[in-house]
C-alpha positions in Angstrom: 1.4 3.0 -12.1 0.4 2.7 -8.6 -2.4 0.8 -7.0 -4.8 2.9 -4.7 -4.3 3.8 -2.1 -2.7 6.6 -3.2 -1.6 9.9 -2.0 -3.9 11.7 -3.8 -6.4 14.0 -1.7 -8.8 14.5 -4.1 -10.1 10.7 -3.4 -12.2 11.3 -0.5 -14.9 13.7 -2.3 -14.8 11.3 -5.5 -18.3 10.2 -6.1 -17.8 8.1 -9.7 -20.2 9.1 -12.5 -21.4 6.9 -15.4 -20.8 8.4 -18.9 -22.4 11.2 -19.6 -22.8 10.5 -23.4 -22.6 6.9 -24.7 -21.0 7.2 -28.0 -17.6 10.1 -27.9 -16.4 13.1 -26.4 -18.7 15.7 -26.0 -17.7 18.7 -27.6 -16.4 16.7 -30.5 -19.8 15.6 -31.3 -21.2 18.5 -30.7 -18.8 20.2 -33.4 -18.5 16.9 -35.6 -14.9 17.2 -34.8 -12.9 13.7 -33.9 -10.7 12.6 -30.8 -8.1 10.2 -30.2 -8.7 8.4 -27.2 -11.5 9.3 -24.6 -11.4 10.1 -20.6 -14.0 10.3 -18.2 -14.6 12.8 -15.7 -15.2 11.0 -12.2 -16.9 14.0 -10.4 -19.4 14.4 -13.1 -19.3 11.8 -16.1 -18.3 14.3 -18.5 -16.4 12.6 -21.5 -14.0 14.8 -23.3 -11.0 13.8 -25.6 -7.5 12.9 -24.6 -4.2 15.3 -24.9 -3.3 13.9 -28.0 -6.8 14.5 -29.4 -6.6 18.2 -31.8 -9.2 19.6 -28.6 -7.9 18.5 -25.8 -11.4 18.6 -24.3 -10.8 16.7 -20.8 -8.2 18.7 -20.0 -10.0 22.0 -20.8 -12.8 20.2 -18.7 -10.5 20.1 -15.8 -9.1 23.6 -16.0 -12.7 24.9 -16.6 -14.3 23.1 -13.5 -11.4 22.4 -10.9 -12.5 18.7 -11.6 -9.4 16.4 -10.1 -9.5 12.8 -11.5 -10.5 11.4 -14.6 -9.9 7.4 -15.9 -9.3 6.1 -19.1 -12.6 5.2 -21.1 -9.6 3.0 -23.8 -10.7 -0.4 -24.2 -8.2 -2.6 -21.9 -7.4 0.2 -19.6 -8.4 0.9 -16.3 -5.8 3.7 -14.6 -6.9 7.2 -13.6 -4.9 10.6 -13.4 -5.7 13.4 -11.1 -4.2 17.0 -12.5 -3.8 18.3 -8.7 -1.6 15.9 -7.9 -0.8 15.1 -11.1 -0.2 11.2 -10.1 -1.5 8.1 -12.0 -3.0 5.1 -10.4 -5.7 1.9 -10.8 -8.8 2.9 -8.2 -9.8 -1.1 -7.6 -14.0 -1.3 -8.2 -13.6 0.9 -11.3 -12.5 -2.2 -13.6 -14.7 -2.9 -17.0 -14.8 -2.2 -20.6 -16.0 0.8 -22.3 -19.1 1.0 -24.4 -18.3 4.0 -26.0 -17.0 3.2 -29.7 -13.5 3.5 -30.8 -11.9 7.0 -31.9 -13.3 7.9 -35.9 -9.8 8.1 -36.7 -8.9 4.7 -36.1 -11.7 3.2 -38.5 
């Protein structure tokens, strides 16, 4: 995985968000459905599920909002993927653990 900078254009207009919901993906709560791993939109702080969640909500997310880049919310992981590009990299000041619980299906 590359280290920014990267040759991903969708940087420039990237104004990170906080979390929009503290404890799972969205949609999953909202439906009391369960995820996998969780993923963070960085244009708005939306939280949806990953691809290998049954919802695939950050992806549906992305293709619903044109929304680039999103980053790991996984304890111990800090890399971000942007679907334009489709590239993977570590954007340096976005470091730090998660407060958002682990997936339901790992307890």
């Amino acid at each position: 995985m590359s280290r920014a900078p990267v040759r991903c254009k969708h940087l420039e207009a990237l104004q990170p968000k906080e979390p929009r919901t503290p404890t799972g993906c969205e949609e999953c709560l909202a439906t009391g459905d369960y995820w996998v791993h969780l993923r963070l939109c960085l244009t708005c702080g939306h939280v949806g599920c990953c691809d290998n969640s049954p919802n695939r909500h950050a992806t549906a997310h992305h293709h619903a909002t044109s929304h680039p880049i999103i980053r790991s919310l996984e304890p111990g992981e800090d890399w971000s993927w942007c679907y334009r590009d489709e590239i993977a990299f570590v954007l340096d000041g976005l470091r730090g653990t998660t407060r958002i619980p682990p997936s339901p299906l790992l307890n």
